[in-house]
C-alpha positions as CSV (number, residue, x, y, z in Angstrom):
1,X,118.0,75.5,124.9
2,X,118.6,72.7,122.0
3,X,119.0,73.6,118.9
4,X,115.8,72.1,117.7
5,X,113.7,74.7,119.8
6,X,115.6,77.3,117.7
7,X,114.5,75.6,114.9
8,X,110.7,75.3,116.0
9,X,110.6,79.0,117.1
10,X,111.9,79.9,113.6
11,X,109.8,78.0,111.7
12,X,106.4,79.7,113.9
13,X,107.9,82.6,113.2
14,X,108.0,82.2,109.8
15,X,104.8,81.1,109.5
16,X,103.2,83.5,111.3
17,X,105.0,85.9,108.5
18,X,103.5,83.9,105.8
19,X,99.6,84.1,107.3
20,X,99.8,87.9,107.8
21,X,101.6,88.3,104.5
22,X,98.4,86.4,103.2
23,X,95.7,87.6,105.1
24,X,97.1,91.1,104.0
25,X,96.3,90.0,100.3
26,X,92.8,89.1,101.2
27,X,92.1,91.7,103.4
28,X,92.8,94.6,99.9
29,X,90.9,92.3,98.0
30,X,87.5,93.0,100.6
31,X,88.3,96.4,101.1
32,X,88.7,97.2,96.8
33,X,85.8,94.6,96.5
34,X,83.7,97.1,99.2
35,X,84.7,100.2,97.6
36,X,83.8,99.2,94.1
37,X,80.5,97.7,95.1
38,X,80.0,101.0,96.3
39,X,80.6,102.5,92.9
40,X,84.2,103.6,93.8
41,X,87.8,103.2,93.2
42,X,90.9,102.0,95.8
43,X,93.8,104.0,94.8
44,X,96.0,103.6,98.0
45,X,95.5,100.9,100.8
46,X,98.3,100.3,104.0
47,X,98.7,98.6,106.9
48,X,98.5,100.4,109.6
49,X,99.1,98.2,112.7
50,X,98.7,101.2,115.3
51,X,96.0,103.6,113.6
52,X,93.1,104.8,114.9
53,X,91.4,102.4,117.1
54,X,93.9,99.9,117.4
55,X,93.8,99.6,120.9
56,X,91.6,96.8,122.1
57,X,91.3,95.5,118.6
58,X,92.1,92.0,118.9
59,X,91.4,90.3,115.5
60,X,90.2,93.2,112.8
61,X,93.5,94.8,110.8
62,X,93.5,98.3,110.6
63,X,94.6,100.3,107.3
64,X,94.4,103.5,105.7
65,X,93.0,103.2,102.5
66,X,92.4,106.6,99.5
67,X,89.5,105.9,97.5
68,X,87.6,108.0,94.9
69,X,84.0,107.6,95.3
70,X,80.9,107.3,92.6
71,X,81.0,110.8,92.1
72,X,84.5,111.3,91.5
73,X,85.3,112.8,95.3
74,X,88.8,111.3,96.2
75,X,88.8,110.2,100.1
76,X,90.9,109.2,102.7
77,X,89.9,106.9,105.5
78,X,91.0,104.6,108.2
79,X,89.5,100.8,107.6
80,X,88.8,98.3,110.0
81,X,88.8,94.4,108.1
82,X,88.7,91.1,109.0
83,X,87.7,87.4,107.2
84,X,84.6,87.7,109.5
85,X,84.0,90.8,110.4
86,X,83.6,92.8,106.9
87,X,84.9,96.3,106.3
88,X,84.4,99.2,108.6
89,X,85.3,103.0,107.9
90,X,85.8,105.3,110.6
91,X,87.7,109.0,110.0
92,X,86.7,109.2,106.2
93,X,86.9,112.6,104.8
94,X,87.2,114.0,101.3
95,X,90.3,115.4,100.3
96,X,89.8,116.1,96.7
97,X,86.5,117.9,95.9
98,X,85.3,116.0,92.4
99,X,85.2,118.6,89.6
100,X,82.2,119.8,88.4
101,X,81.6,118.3,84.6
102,X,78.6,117.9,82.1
103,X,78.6,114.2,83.9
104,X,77.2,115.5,87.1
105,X,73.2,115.4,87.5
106,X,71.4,117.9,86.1
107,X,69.7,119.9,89.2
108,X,67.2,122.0,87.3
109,X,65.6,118.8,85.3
110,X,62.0,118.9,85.2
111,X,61.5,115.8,86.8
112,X,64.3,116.4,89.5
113,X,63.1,119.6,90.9
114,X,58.8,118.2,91.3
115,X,60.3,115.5,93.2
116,X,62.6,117.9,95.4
117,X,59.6,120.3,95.6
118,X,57.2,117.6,96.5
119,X,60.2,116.2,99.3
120,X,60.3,120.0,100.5
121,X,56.4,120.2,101.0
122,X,56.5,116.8,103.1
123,X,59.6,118.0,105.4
124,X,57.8,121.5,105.8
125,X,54.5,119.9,107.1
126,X,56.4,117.6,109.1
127,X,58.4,120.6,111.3
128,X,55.5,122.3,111.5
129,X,53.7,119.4,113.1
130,X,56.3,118.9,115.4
131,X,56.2,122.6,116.0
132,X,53.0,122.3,117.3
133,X,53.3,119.2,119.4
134,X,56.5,120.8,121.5
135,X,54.1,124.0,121.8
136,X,51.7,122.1,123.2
């Protein structure tokens, strides 16, 4: 092989270094960008070239990402991200309860518990109706 093929395969190489390097960059960007549209926070994100669902994945990245969400619940998940396919979570679960503070929305407001009552009603007549269909 002449040394100029070296050369050629070293210089792919190396820019095939430099495009994951930057689509790695862009790809954090989309995933805090997601999160905080969502109200949250990215506190961790890596790579993770083999997590979950991985196999068969041709173009999307995979990483595993710990967030805090809008109400303060801290979370860990696996993200799936590409420059044209968005940001997908799959095997998010919380693994830091948020802590109950004056923040946290009042339950027993006067105008929250007439709208849960009046949500409760409409659920209550819709089971029974469906009740009465599967008896029939």
């Amino acid at each position: 092989m002449p040394p100029s093929a070296f050369v050629l395969i070293f210089i792919a190489i190396v820019v095939s270094i430099i495009i994951r390097l930057f689509a790695g960059g862009m790809d954090s960007d989309r995933v805090g960008e997601y999160i905080r549209s969502q109200g949250g926070e990215l506190l961790d994100s890596k790579w993770s070239p083999f997590g979950r669902g991985w196999f068969g994945e041709k173009n999307d990245r995979i990483y595993e990402v710990r967030y805090r969400d809008h109400l303060g619940n801290v979370h860990e998940a696996t993200v799936k991200t590409s420059l044209l396919s968005g940001v997908y979570f799959t095997e998010d679960r919380i693994v830091a309860p948020a802590e109950v503070t004056e923040q946290a929305v009042q339950i027993d407001s006067p105008d929250n518990v007439e709208e849960l009552e009046l949500e409760n009603a409409r659920l209550r007549a819709r089971i029974a109706e469906l009740e009465n269909k599967q008896e029939n």
